[in-house]
N, C-alpha and C positions, 0 to 999 in steps of 0.2 A: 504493500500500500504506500503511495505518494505522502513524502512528508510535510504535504503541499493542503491546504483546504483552500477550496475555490469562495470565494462570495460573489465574487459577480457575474463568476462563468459556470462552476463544474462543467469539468472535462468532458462526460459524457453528452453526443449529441440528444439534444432534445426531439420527439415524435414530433414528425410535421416538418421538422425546425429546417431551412434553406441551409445550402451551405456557406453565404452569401453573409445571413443571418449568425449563423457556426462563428467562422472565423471573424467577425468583428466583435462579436461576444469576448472573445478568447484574448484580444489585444487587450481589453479591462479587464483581466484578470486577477487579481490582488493578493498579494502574499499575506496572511495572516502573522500578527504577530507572536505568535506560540512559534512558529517555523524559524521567524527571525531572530529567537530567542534560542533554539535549537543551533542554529547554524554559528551563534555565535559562541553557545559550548564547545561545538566540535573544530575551534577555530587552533590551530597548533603553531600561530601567533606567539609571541612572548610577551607574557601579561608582567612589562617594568616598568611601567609610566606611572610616576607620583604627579600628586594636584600640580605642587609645584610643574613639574617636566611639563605638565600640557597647558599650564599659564606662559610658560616662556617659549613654548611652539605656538602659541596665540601672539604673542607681542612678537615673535621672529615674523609671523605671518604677516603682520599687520604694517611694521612699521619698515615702511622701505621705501619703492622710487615713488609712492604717490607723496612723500613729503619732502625727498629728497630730489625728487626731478621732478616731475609732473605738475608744480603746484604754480610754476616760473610760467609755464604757460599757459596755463587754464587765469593765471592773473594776466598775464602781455597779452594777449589773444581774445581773451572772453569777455571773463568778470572785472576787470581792473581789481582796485582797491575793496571793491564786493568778493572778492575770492573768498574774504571771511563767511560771509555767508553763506555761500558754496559750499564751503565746510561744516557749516552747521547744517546744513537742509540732507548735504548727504549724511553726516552724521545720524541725523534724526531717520533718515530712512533707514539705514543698515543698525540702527538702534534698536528697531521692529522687529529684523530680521534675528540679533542677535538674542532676542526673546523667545522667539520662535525656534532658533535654531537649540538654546539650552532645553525647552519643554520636550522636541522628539528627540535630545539626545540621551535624556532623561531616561524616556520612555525606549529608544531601539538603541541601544549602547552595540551596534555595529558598524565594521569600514567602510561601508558604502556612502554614508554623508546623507546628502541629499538625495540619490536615489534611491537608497535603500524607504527613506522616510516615504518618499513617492509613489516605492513598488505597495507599500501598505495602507497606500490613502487612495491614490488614484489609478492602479494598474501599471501594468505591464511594459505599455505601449508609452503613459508618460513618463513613467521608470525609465525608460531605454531613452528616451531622446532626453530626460535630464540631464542623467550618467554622461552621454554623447557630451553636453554642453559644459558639463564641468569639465570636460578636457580642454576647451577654452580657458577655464579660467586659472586650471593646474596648470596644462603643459606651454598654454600660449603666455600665460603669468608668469611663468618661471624664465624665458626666454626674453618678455621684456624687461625683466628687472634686471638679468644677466648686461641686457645692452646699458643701462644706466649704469651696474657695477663696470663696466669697460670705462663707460665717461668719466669716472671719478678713479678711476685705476691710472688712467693718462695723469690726468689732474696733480695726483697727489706725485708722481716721479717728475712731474712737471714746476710745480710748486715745491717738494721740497729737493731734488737734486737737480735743474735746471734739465731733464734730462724729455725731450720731446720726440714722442713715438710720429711714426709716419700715418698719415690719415688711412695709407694705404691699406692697410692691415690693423685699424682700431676702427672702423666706421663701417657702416652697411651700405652693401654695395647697390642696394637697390631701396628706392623711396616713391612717398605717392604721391602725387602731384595735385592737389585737390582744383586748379585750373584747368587742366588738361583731364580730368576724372579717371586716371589711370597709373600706371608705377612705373616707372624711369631707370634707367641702369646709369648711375652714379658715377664718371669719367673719373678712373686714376682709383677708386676706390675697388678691396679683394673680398678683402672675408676679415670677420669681425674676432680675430684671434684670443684676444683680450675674454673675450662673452661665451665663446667656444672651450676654453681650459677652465673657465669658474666651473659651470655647471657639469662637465667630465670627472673634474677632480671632489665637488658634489655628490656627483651621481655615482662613484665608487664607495663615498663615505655611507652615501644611505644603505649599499650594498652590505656593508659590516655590520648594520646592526642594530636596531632601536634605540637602543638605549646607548650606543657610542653617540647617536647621531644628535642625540637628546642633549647629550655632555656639551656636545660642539658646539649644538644652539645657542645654550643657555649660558656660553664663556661670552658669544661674541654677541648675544643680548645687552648684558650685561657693560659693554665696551659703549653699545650705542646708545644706552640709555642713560650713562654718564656723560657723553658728546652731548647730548641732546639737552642734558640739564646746564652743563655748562654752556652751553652755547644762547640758550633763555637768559639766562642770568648775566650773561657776557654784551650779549646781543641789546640789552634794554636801552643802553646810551644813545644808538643810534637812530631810537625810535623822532622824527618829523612828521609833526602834523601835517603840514605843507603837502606832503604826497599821498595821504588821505582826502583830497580834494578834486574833482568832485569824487566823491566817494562810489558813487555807480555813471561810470563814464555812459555817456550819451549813446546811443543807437543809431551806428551809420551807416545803415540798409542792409547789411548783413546781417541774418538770421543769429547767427552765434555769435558775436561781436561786440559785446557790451549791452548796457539796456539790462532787463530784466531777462530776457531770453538771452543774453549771455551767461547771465549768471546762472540760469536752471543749465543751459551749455557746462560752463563749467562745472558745476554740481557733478553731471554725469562724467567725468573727464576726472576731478578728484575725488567720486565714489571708489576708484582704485587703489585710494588712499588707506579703507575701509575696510578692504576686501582683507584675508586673512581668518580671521577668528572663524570659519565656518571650517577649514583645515584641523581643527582638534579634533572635528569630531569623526575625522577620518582613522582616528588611531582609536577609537573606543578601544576599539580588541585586545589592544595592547596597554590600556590602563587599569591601572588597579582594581580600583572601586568607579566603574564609567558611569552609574546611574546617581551618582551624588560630586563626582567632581568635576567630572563633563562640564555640567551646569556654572558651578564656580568659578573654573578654567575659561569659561567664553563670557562670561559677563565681566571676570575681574579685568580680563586683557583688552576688554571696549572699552571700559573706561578711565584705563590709566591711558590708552591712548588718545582718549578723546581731550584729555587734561593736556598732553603732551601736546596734541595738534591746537588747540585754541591758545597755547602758550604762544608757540611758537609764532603764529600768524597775529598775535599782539606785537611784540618786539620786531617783526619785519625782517625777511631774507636778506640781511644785508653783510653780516661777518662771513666772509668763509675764508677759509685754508687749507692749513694741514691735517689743521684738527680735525675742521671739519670733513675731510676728504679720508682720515681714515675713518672715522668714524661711518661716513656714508658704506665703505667698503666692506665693512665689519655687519650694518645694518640689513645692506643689500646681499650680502653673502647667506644670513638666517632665512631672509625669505624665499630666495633660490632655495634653499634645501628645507625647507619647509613646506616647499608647492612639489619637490621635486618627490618628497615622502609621501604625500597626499593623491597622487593621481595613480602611481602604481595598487594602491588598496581599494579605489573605486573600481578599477578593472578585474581585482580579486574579487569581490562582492558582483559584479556585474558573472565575473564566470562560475563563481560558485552557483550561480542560477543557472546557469547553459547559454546566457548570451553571447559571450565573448571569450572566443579561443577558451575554453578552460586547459586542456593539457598544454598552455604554456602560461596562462595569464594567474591559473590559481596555483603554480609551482613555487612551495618555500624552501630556501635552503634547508638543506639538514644541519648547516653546526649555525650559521648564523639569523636563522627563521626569518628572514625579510623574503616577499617575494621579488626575486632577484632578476628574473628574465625581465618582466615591463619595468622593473624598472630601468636597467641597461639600455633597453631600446626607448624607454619615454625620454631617461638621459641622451642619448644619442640623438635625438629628432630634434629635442627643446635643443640643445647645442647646434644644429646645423640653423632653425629657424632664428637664432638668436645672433648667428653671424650672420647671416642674409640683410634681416628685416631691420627697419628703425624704430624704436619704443614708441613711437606715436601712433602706427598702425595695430600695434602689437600690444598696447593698455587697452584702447579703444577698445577691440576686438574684446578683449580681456572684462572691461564692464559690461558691457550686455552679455557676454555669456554668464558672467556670475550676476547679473539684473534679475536674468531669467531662472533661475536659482534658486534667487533668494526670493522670488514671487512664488515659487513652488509650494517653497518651507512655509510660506505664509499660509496660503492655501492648505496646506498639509495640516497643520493646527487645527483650525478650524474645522474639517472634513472628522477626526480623531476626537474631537472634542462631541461629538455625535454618535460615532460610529466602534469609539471603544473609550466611550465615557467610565468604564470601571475599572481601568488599567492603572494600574499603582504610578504613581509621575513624582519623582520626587522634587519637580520644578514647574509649577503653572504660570504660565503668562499671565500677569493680573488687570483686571478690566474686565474677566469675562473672555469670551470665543471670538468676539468680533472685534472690539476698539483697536487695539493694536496690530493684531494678525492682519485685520482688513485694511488699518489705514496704509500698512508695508507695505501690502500687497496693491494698490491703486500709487504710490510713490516710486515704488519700483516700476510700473505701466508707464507714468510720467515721464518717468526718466529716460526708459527705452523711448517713450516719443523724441524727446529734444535729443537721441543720439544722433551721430551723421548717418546722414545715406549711405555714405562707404560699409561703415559698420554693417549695420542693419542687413546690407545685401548680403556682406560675407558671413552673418550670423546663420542666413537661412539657405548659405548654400553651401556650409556646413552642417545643419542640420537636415539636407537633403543628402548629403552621403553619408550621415549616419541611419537614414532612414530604408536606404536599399542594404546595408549592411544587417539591420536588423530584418525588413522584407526575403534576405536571400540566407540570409544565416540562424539570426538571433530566435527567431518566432517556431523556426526549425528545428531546435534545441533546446528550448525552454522544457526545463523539468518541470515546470510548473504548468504545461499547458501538452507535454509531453513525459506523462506518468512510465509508460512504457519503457523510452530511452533512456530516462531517468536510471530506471534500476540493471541497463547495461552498461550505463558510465560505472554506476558506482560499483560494481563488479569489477569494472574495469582497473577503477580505481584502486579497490580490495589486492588486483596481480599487481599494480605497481608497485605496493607498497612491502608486498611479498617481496618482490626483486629486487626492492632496495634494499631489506634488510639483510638479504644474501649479500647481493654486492658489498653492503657493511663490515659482515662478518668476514669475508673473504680477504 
């Protein structure tokens, strides 16, 4: 028997029923959470995550290029001297979210994140193109931040040993031209070498190990969150009223340009400010006690970062150096390997269903328990994308795939709050099932409105190739909607692990 129960489908076709009728049933098909609760017993994970470790994978997540790059243009570009507020509006939306995201982590303390919360609220089908979309915001996230650690990698051999790399081989050779509505190959520029070695030498550390990787974070947290205080505190001298004037520059015919519609522009441009803290709860499997720290761990790390970012945008971008420029390196390095931990365990969770690849994507090492193969190759992708592309294409993209996300997690709430109103939660969203969850969820819509049409387009033609992948594979495989193949994998499963422990013994 399946250790799967159907609520919106069971498996069996119904008398009469089309088949037409059949398989659109079977796209909403819904994981129960008993199964999910299951799955994450039989997870052979390494359960050494303390509250602490998954507070400081929340702040490595959180605090990186949207503070340290990103915010220079969302103020030159958009919002001028409103960028503050840009900050707060996105603040207050991923605020929502971070409420939403501690209640189902409460409640589904598994790797999947967001899809998992999805497969148990709304099926199958929005399960699969969530998952899809967090790869936007893991593997395409990890790659823009990599390019900002390249910029401030230059900077600091620049600023403190007078010593200047060739554009050649630190910049991306390819850009978008928002005139010409297309991407441009970049004369005299190769590959983004700089942004290609973080994330390799990254992507072997997460190899080693949870809890090495945990160590690493929480050294070079810790570096940027003294930069960060120092630099508030350093930084206040320089504060001029005078450049707070007009304080929301004028509107001059460009949609995203200043005006108030620059500033919701920006908002959507520094929401990747924000992004992070939904990454903890990719490591449930792997923390102690997930149904009481989870919660902790994402609330405490939103709002020390929300102190941190409203500090900083008082006293005004204006010191930098050495300091500052390790500091960025050390900052931008946590959240590289922070996104870079998080996307390989969505793919676990995605194939311990039967969606994707399972004999390579749910393979853990045996001495070091990480799943080792996606991550290898999501290390390898993010690194070529990262030397390619320029962080402006590369964030962009990066907010509306976690927009859509975190609209999900809202939705999610509210659907659970109905539908498994008796389930133990050791964290409720307060307000009730609607005030918050709902207003996320309509701030998050907004925001995908004012994103650019660049985005937008490559949002949804990425999620039309994760839609034939699931069509030609995923829907195919699904143990949950294919009871049958289900119990030849896991036989299958049963000789693998037969032949590993021979080859052990051997």
């Amino acid at each position: 028997m399946s250790k799967y129960s159907f609520i919106t489908s069971g498996a069996p076709r119904q008398p009469g029923e089309s088949n037409w009728k059949y398989h659109v049933r079977k796209l909403f098909t819904v994981k129960t959470l008993t199964s999910v609760d299951e799955d994450a017993k039989k997870s052979t994970l390494s359960k050494s995550l303390s509250v602490f470790d998954l507070l400081m994978i929340g702040l490595g997540g959180i605090i990186g290029s949207g503070i340290f790059v990103l915010t220079g243009e969302a103020a030159g570009e958009m919002a001028g001297p409103a960028v503050v507020i840009s900050f707060i509006l996105a603040g207050i939306t991923a605020s929502f979210s971070a409420l939403s995201y501690s209640e189902l982590a409460s409640m589904i303390p598994i790797s999947g994140s967001t899809y998992s919360y999805a497969y148990a609220t709304m099926g199958e089908l929005v399960a699969w193109i969530i998952g899809w979309d967090l790869t936007l915001e893991y593997l395409v996230g990890a790659s823009a931040v990599a390019v900002g650690w390249s910029g401030y990698f230059v900077n600091l051999f620049k600023d403190g040993f007078n010593i200047e790399f060739s554009d050649s081989w630190t910049s991306a050779p390819i850009t978008y031209s928002s005139d010409l509505g297309g991407f441009e190959i970049v004369p005299g520029a190769y590959f983004n070498v700089p942004a290609f070695t973080i994330i390799i030498f990254l992507t072997i550390l997460s190899i080693l190990g949870i809890k090495e990787s945990a160590r690493f974070n929480t050294m070079i947290v810790s570096v940027k969150l003294i930069v960060l205080t120092v630099f508030c505190i350093a930084a206040g001298i320089y504060v001029d009223p005078k450049n707070y004037s007009p304080f929301i520059p004028p509107n001059e015919g460009s949609f995203s340009q200043f005006g108030f519609t620059g500033v919701l522009a920006g908002t959507s441009v520094v929401f990747f400010a924000f992004i992070g803290f939904d990454s903890i709860s990719t490591t449930s499997q792997e923390a102690r006690n997930p149904q009481k720290d989870l919660p902790i761990a994402i609330m405490s790390s939103f709002g020390i970062v929300t102190i941190y970012y409203i500090s900083v945008w008082v006293t005004g971008m204006q010191w930098l150096g050495i300091f500052i420029d390790f500091g960025a390196i050390c900052g931008l390095s946590s959240v590289i390997l922070v996104l870079l931990m998080g996307q390989p365990r969505i793919f676990l969770a995605m194939a311990n269903d039967g969606l994707f690849f399972p004999k390579l994507a749910s393979r853990i090492h045996p001495r070091f328990k990480t799943p080792y193969i996606t991550t290898a190759a999501c290390g390898l992708l993010c690194a070529i994308v990262s030397a390619l592309f320029p962080i402006g294409v590369l964030a962009e993209l990066t907010s509306v795939g976690t927009l859509l996300a975190f609209f999900i997690v809202n939705i999610g709430v509210i659907i659970l709050r109905f539908t498994a109103s008796d389930v133990p939660r050791k964290f409720r969203v307060p307000g009730g099932p609607f005030l918050f969850p709902l207003s996320g969820a309509l701030l998050d819509l907004l925001l995908l409105a004012t994103s650019s049409k660049a985005s937008i387009e490559r949002l949804f033609i990425w999620m039309a190739v994760g839609l034939l992948i699931y069509i030609f594979y995923g829907r195919r495989h699904s143990k949950a909607n294919n009871p049958n193949k289900t119990e030849v994998m896991e036989m299958e499963d049963i000789d693998d692990v037969k032949t590993s422990k021979i080859d052990n013994f051997k």
